[in-house]
C-alpha positions as CSV (number, residue, x, y, z in Angstrom):
1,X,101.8,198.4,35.6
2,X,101.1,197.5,32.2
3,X,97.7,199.3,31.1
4,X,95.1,198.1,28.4
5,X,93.5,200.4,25.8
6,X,90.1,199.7,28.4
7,X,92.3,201.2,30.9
8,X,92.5,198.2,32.9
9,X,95.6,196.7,33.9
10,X,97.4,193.0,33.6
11,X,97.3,190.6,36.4
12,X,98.6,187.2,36.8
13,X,97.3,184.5,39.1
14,X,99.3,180.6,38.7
15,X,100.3,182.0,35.3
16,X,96.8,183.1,34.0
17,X,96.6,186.3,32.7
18,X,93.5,188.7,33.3
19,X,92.9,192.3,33.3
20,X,91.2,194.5,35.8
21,X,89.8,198.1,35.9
22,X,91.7,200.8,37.6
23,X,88.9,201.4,39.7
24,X,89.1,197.7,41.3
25,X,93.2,198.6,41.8
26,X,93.2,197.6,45.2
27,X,91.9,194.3,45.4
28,X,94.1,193.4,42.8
29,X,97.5,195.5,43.6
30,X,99.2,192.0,44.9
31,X,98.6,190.5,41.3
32,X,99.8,193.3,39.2
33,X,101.7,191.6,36.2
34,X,105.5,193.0,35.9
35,X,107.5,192.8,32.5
36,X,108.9,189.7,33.8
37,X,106.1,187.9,34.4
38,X,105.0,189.2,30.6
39,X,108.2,187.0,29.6
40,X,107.8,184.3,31.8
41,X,104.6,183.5,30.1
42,X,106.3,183.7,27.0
43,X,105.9,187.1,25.5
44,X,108.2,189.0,23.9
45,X,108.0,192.9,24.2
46,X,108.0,194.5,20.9
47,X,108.3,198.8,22.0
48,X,106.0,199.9,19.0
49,X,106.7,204.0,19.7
50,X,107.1,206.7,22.0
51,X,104.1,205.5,23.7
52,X,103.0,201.9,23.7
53,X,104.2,198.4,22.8
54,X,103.0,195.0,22.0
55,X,103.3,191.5,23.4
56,X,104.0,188.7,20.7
57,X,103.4,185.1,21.6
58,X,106.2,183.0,20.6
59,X,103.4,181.7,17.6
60,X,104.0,185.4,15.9
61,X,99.8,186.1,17.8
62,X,99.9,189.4,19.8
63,X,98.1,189.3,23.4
64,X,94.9,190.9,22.8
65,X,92.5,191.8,26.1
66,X,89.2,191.0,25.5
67,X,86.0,193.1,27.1
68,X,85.0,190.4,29.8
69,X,88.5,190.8,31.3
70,X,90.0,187.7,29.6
71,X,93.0,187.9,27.0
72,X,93.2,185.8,23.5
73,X,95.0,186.1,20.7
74,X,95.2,188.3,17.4
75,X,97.0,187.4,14.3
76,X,97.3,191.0,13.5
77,X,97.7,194.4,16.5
78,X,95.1,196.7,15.9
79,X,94.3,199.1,19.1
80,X,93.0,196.6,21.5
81,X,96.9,195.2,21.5
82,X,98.7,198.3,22.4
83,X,99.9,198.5,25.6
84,X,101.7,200.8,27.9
85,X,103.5,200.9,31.2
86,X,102.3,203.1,33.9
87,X,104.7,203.9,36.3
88,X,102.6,206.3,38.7
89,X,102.3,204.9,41.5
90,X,98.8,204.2,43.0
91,X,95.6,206.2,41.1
92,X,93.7,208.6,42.4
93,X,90.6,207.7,44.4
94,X,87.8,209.6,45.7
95,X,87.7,209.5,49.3
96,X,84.6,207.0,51.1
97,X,81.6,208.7,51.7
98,X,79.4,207.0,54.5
99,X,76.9,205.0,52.6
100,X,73.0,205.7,53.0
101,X,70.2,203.2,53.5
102,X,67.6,205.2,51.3
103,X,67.5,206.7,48.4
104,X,67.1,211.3,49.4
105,X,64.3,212.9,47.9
106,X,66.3,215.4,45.8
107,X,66.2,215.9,41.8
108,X,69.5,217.3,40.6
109,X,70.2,218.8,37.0
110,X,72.7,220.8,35.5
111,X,74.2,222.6,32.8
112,X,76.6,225.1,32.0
113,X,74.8,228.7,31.9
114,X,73.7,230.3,35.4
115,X,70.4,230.2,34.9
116,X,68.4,227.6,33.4
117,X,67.5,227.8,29.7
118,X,63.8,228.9,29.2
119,X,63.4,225.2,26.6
120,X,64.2,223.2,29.4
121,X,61.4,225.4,31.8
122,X,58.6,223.3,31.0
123,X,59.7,220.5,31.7
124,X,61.4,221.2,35.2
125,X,57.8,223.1,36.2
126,X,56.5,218.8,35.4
127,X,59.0,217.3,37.2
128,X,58.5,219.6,40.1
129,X,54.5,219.5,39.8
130,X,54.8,215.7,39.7
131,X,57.2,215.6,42.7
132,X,56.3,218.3,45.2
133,X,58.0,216.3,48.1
134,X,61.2,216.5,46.0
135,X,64.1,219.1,46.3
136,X,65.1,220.6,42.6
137,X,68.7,221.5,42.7
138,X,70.2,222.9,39.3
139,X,73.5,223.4,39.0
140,X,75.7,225.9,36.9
141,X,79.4,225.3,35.8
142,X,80.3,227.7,39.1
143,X,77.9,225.7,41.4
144,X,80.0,222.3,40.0
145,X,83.3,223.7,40.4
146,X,82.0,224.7,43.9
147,X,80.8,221.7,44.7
148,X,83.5,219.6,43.5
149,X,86.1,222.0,45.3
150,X,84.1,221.9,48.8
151,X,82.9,218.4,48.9
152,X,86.1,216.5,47.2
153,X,89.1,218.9,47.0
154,X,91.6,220.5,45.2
155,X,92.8,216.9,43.2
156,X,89.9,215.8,42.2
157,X,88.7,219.7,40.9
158,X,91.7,219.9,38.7
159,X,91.1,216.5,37.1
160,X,87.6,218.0,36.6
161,X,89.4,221.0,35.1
162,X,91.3,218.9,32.8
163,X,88.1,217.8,30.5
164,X,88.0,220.2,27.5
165,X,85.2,222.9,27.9
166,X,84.1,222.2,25.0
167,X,83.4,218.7,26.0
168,X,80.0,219.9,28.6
169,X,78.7,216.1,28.4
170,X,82.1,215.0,29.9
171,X,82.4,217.5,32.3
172,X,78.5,216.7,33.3
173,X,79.4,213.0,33.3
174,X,82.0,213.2,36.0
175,X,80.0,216.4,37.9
176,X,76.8,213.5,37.9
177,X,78.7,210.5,39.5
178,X,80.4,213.0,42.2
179,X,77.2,214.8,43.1
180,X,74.9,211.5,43.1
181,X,78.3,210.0,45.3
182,X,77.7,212.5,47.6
183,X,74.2,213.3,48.3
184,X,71.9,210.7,46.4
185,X,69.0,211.3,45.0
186,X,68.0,211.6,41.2
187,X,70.1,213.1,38.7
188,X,68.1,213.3,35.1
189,X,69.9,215.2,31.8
190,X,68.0,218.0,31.2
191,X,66.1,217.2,27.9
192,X,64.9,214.3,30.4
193,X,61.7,214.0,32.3
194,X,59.4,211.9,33.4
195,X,55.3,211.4,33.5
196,X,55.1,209.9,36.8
197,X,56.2,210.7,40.2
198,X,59.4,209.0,41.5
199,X,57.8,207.6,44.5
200,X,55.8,205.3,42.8
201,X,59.3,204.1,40.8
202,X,61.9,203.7,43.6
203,X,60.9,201.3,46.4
204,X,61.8,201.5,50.0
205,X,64.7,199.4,50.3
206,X,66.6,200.6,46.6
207,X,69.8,201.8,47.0
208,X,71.0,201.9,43.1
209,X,68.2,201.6,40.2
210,X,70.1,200.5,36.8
211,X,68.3,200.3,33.2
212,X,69.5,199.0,29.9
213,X,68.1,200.4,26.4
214,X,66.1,197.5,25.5
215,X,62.8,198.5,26.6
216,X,60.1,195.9,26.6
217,X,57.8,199.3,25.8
218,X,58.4,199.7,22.2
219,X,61.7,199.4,20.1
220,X,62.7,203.2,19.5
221,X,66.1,203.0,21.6
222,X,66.9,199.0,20.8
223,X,69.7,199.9,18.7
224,X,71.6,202.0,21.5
225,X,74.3,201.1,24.0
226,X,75.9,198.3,21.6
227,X,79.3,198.8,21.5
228,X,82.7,196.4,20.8
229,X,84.0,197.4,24.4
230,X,80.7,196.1,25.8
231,X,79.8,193.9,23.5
232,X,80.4,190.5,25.8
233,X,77.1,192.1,27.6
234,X,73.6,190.5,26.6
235,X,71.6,193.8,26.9
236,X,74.3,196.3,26.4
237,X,75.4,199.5,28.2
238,X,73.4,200.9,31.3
239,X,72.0,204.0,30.6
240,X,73.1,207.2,32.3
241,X,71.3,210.1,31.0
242,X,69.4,209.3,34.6
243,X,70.8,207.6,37.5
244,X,69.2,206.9,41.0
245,X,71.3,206.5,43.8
246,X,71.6,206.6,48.1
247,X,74.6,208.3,48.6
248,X,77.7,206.5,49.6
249,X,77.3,203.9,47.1
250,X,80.3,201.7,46.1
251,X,79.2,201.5,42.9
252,X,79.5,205.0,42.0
253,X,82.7,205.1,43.7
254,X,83.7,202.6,41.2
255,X,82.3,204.8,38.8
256,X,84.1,207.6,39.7
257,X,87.8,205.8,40.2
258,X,87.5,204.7,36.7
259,X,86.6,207.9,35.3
260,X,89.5,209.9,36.7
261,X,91.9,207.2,35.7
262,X,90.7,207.3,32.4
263,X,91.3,211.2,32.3
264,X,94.6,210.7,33.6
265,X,95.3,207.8,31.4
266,X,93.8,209.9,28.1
267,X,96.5,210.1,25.5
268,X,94.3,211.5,21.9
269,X,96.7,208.9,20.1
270,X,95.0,205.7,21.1
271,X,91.4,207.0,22.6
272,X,90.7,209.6,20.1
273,X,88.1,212.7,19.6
274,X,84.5,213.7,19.5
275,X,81.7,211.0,20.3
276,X,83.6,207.5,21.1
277,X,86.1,209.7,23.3
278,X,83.1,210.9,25.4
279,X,81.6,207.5,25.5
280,X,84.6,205.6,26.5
281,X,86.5,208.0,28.9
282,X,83.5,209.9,31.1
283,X,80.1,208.6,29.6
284,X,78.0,205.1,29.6
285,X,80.7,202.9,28.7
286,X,83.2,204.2,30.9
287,X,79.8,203.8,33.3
288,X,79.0,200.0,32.1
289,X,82.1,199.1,32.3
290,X,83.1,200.0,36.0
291,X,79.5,198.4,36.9
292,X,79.6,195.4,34.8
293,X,81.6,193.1,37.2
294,X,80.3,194.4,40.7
295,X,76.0,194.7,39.9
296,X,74.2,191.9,41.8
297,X,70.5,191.6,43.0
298,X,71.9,192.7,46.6
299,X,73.0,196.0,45.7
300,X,71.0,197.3,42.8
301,X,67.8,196.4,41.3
302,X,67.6,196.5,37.5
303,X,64.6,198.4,35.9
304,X,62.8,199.3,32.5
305,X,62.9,203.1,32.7
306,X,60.7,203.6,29.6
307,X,58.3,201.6,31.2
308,X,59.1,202.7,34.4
309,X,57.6,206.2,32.9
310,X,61.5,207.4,33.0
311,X,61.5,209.7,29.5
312,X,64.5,210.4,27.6
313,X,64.0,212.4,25.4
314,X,61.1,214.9,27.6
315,X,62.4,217.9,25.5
316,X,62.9,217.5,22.0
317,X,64.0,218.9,19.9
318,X,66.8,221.4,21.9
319,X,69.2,223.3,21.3
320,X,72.9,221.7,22.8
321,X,75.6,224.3,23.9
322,X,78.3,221.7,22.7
323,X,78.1,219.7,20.5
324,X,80.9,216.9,21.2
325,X,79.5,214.5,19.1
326,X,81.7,215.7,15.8
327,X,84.0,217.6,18.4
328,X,87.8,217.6,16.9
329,X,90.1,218.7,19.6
330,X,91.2,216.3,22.8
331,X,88.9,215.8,25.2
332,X,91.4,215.9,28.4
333,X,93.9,219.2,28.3
């Protein structure tokens, strides 16, 4: 398998080249692009290290993947034209969890201490005042290792294990999509909020409510969730600081898929440190990205959450544990 710096891999279909997530690896397995197929289409392999290589047209242009899944052409390899091969066998997958037809009343939160920190106290007494039919679950670092351990086993706990400590937002990233996998229900960072009650927000028949940044409430966030490995996308990323889910959904199996390939596939060399590692490995692009090709009006409904009354920034300023933002070790040990 020859894998992308998105962490996608080739395919071929009647000698068209495309690349797929890892996530989507079994409904493209029988497409899977070999070396020879790379030649056949007239590449030449050119090994560029101990870890990568590139694929030169026989014009001197090197095969460059584009974000949409497409490939074209660069006159010069920068990262988007390394490659490597991925010998592995099949990735890791979380196991199917039996989908649910309603979105659970249950508000989940978490961070690392065992108790909750007293900033973060008024704003968790709102949510609960404006949600009294709602269960408030917080979750410590123990309570996700115990959850992870109990609900998805021993593989999927270590690749949890792997994500620096020092990295919370990635470990929180990966705990979210698991726990909102499993149960359903509302997951909301905890310097977020909101200033109505959920009831009035989800509907009965949502199963998956999804929210870009560009709010048509004011213009405070319109310069978030642009990024190069998204940029294909009109509105850019999907926000995850809050996500609303039924359990079971195959969207956030998607989700999750991608995410432990990417932590399996992290090598510091090509996906770096600090805030663009969190982004593109565990956070909203990893997120977009493993949405982009699968969201339709049948499966989840699209949202404002500013005007929605869904607030980002509830708690503000706070004090972070972590900051991984200007963080300069790996992010996956």
């Amino acid at each position: 398998m020859i894998v992308t710096f998105f962490n996608t891999f080739f395919c071929i279909n009647h000698d068209t080249l495309f690349h797929v997530n890892m996530c989507d690896y079994n409904d493209h397995k029988e497409q899977i692009a070999s070396l020879e197929d790379m030649m056949r289409c007239g590449y030449k392999i050119i090994p560029l290290n101990d870890y990568g290589v590139f694929c030169c047209a026989q014009d001197g242009a090197f095969l460059s993947p584009q974000p949409d899944g497409t490939v074209a052409h660069a006159a010069r390899p920068l990262g988007w034209e390394q490659f490597r091969f991925c010998d592995g066998g099949e990735p890791l997958q979380v196991a199917p969890v039996d989908e649910g037809a309603t979105i659970p009343k249950i508000i989940h939160q978490t961070e690392e201490p065992s108790t909750i920190r007293e900033q973060f106290i008024p704003n968790i007494n709102q949510l609960k005042r404006l949600n009294k039919d709602y269960k408030y679950i917080y979750y410590s670092e123990k309570d996700r290792h115990d959850f992870i351990y109990q609900h998805y086993g021993w593989d999927i706990l270590k690749v949890y294990l792997r994500i620096n400590p020092r990295y919370g937002a990635a470990r929180a990233d990966l705990f979210r999509y698991l726990c909102l996998y499993r149960y359903g229900g509302i997951y909301l960072d905890m310097k977020s909020g909101c200033d109505r009650p959920f009831s009035d927000i989800i509907q009965q028949n949502d199963t998956l409510l999804l929210s870009h940044w560009m709010s048509a409430q004011s213009t405070r966030y319109h310069s978030f969730g642009k990024s190069p490995v998204i940029g294909h996308l009109p509105y850019g990323e999907f926000q995850q600081w809050f996500m609303i889910s039924a359990p079971g959904h195959k969207l956030i199996k998607n989700v999750i898929d991608q995410v432990i390939s990417n932590i399996m596939l992290y090598d510091e060399r090509i996906f770096s440190v600090g805030k663009d590692a969190v982004l593109g490995l565990t956070g909203p692009h990893a997120f977009t990205r493993a949405l982009m090709n699968h969201v339709t009006s049948d499966n989840a409904r699209l949202i404002d959450s500013e005007r929605e009354g869904i607030i980002y920034e509830q708690v503000e300023p706070y004090e972070r544990l972590t900051d991984y933002r200007h963080e300069g070790t790996p992010i996956v040990l």
